[in-house]
N, C-alpha and C positions, 0 to 999 in steps of 0.2 A: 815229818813223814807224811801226814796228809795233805802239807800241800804240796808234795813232788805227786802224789796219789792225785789230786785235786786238779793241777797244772797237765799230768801225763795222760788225763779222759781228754778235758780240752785239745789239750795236744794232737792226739790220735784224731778229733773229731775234724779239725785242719787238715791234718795230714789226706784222711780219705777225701774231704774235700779239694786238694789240689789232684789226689793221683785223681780223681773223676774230671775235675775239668782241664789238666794238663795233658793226661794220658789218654783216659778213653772218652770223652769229646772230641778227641783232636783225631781219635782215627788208628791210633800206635797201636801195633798188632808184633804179630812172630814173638823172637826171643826179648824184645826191647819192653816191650810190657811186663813181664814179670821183674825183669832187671831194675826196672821204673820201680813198682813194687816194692824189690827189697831195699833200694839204695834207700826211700823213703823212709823205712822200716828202720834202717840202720841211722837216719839221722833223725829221727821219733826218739829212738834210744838215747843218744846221744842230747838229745834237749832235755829230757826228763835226767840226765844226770847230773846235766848242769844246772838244774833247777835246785838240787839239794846242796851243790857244792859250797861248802864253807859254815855251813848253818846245821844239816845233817851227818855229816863226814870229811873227814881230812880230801881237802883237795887233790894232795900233793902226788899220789900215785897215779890220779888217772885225768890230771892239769891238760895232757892233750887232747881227751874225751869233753872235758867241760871248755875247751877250748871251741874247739870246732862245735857243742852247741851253741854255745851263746852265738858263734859271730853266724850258724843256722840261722839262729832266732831274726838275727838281722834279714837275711835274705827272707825269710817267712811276709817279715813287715813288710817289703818290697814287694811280695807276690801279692800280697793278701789287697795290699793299691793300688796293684796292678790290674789285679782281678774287677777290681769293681769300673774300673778307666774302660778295663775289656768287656763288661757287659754291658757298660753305655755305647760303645764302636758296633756291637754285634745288634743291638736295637736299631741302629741304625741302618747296618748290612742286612737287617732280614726284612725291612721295611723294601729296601731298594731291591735287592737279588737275593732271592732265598737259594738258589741253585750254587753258589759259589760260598755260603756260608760256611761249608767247613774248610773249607782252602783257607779262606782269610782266618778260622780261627787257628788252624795250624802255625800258618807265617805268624800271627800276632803272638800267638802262645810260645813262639821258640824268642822272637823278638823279645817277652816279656822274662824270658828266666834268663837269656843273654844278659839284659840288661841289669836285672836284679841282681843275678852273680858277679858281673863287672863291677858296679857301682858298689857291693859288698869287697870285694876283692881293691878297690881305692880307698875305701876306707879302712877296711886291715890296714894300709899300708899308713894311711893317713895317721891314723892314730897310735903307730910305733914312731913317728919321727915327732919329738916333743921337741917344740921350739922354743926361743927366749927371746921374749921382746919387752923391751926396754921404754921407757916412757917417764917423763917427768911433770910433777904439780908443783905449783906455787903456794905459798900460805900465808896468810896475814901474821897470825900468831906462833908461827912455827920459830924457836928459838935462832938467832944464829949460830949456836952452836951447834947447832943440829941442818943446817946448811949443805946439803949434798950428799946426805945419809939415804944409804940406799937399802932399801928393802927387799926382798925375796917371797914372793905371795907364792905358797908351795899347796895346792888345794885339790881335792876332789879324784883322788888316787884310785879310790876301788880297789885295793888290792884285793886277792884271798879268795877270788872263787877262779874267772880264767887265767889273772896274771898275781904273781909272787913276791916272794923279794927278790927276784931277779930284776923284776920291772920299777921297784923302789929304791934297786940300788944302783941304777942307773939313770934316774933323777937324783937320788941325795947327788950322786958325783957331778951329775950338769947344775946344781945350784951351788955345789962348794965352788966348781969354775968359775962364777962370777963372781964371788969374794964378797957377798953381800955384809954388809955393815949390824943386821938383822932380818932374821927369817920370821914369819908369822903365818901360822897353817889356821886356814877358815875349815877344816872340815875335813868330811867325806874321805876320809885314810884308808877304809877297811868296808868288807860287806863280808860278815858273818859273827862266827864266835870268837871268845877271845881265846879260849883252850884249844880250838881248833885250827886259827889262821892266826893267832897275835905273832906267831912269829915271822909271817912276813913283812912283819912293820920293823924289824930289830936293823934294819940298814941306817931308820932313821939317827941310832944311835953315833952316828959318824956324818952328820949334820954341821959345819962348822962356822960357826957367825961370831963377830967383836962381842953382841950382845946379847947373843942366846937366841933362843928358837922359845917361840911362843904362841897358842894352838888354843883352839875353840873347838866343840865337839861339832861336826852334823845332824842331820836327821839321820843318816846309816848307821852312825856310832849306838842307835838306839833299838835296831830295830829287830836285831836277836838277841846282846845282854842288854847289862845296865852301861849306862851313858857312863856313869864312874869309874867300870871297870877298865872301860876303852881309855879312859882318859887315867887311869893308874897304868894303866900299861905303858902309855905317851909319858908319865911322867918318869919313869925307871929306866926312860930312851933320853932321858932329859930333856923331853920337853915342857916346858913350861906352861901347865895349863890354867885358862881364866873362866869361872864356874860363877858368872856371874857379878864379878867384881873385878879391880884393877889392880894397877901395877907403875911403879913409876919408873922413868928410865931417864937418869941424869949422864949429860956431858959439861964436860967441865963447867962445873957450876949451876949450867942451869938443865932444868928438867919438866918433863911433858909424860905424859898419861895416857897409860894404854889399859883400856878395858877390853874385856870380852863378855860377852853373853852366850846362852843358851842358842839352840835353833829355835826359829822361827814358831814352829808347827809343835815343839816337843812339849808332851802331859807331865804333869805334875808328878816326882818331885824337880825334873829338871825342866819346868819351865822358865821362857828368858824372863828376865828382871832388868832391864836397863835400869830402870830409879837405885835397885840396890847396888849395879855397877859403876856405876857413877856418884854415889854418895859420897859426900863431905870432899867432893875435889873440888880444887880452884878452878872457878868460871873463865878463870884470863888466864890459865892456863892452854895446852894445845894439847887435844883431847884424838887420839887416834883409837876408832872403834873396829874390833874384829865382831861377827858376827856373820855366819855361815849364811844367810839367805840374805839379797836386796831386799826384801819386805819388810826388814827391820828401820832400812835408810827414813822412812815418813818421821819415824820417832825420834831418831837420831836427832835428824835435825833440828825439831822441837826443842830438843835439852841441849842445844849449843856442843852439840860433836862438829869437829872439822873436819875429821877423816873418817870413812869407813872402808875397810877392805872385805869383799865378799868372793864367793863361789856359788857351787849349788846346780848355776843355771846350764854351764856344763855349752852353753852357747845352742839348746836346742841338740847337740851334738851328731844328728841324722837328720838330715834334711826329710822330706818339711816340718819336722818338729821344731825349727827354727820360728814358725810362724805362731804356734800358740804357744810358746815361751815368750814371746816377747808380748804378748798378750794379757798374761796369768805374774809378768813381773814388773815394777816400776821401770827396771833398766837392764839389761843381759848380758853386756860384757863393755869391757873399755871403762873410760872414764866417764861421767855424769855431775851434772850439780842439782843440790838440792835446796835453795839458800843456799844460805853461809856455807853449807857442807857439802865436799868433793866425797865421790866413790869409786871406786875401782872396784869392777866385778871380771876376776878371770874366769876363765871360760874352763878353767883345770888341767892337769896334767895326763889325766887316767880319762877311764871312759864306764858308766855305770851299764851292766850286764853285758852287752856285746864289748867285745875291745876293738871297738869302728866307729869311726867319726865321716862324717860326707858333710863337706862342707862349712867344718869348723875344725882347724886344727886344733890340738892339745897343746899348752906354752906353762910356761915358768914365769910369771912376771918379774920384771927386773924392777922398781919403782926409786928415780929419786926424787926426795922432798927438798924442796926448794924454800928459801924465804920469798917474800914480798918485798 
């Protein structure tokens, strides 16, 4: 509650600051000023509920309210870039012609929520159409029998504050489409409680692979209960969760090792442990590592992993936050090498807080592993 309290001052303090320099810098008078006013007022509300949603209170009654704020909150970032783009334009308008300055800020100022609503309005759209793209690695040590096994990287959902199990159960049914061999979730399922949203994880229950579904917690999974809970929940969905330690998975005859870890960033007691995940397996074995952030791939390497499958990075998912993602992470989506060791970071299915992506769609990775 205090930080929807905490969030909703902030909030409001934006808020006057655009109706000031949208509304009355620009000149808007008669009935469209107040109108300005309350539409504001009404989507001020609307952020502040979706600030609590999933964490405070059941979503579920008022999912189109926390809707429209989150994907607000989108447009807000847009304005709030824009604005600062517009006070660098207008330093220069009032240098050159001060007599024309409110004309230009009017044309820029409609030009600016134009574009910020459009470029909001493609990413809603962008980030309902979840794609599958397909891709294959090669391995030195990858068994032949395990030759053309294909994997399903199903990551970084968000469900439980703007979207539900309506939007989980229409990914489980586009990854059962491709018939994967093995599903493996790096993460990011849910943002909130588990009394209050686990049950829009319950689609995952109808998940279907030859070899099971296999899941590592996020940072989210942490950050209103315990990381254990979220992953008791995953596991009563049958999913198969790695808390640090592995797991083996044989085809005929021969067999290769799947570990998972903690996240990256998570405090004790679920900090990641690679040495405890990796303990007492065969070195010449073929080591495939989940773990939720790329930041883990430096270490990986070090201890002779050949695979890592990551999320997290979500690809930046609003442009330009594409540019200090790839900044703040070794690698951000697609494949990479590290040494000896391949990674595969999806960019995710879902999308964290807004459900708008610009400039990074949302996918399913399809992944087949190849011999050498």
């Amino acid at each position: 509650m205090l930080r929807m309290v905490v969030v909703g001052v902030c909030a409001a303090l934006v808020h006057w600051l655009l109706y000031r320099r949208l509304v009355v810098a620009t000149g808007i008078g008669g009935p469209a000023r107040p109108a300005a006013a309350v539409l504001l007022g009404v989507l001020w509300v609307a952020a502040v509920v979706a600030t609590g949603a999933g964490s405070v209170f059941v979503p579920g009654p008022v999912r189109p309210v926390v809707w429209l704020g989150y994907v607000w909150y989108a447009v807000l970032f847009y304005l709030l870039l824009g604005l600062l783009v517009l006070g660098a334009v207008l330093l220069l308008v009032r240098a050159v012609d001060l007599a024309h300055r409110t004309r230009v800020l009017r044309v820029l100022s409609a030009v600016l929520v134009v574009s910020s609503v459009g470029a909001v309005g493609y990413g809603v759209v962008e980030a309902a159409d979840v794609r599958v793209v397909e891709s294959e690695a090669r391995f030195a040590k990858l068994p032949e029998q395990f030759d053309g096994l294909r994997v399903a990287v199903l990551s970084d959902l968000h469900v439980g504050a703007a979207r539900g199990s309506g939007f989980t159960a229409e990914v489980v049914e586009l990854v059962n489409a491709q018939r994967p061999d093995l599903v493996v979730i790096p993460g990011d399922l849910i943002d909130g409680a588990v009394d209050l949203v686990g049950g829009d994880l319950a689609p995952l229950a109808d998940l279907r692979a030859e070899y099971g579904v296999i899941g590592v917690a996020g940072n989210h999974e942490g950050y209103v209960d315990e990381v254990a809970a979220w992953l008791d929940r995953w596991e009563n969905l049958g999913v198969e969760t790695l808390r640090n330690e592995r797991t083996e998975l044989s085809i005929d005859g021969a067999t290769i090792d799947i570990a998972g870890v903690y996240d990256y960033a998570a405090p004790e007691p679920y900090a990641p442990d690679l040495e405890a995940a990796l303990a007492q397996r065969d070195p010449n074995r073929f080591t495939l590592l989940l773990a939720h952030q790329p930041a883990q791939v430096l270490e990986a390497s070090e201890r002779g992993v050949d695979l890592q499958l990551s999320g997290h990075t979500h690809g930046g998912q609003l442009w330009p936050f594409t540019y200090p993602v790839r900044w703040a992470n070794p690698t951000v989506s697609g494949w990479d090498r590290f040494g000896d060791l391949q990674i595969y970071t999806t960019v995710g299915a879902g999308a964290w807080g807004p459900p708008v992506r610009v400039g990074v769609a949302p996918e399913i990775a399809i992944l087949t592993l190849r011999t050498e």
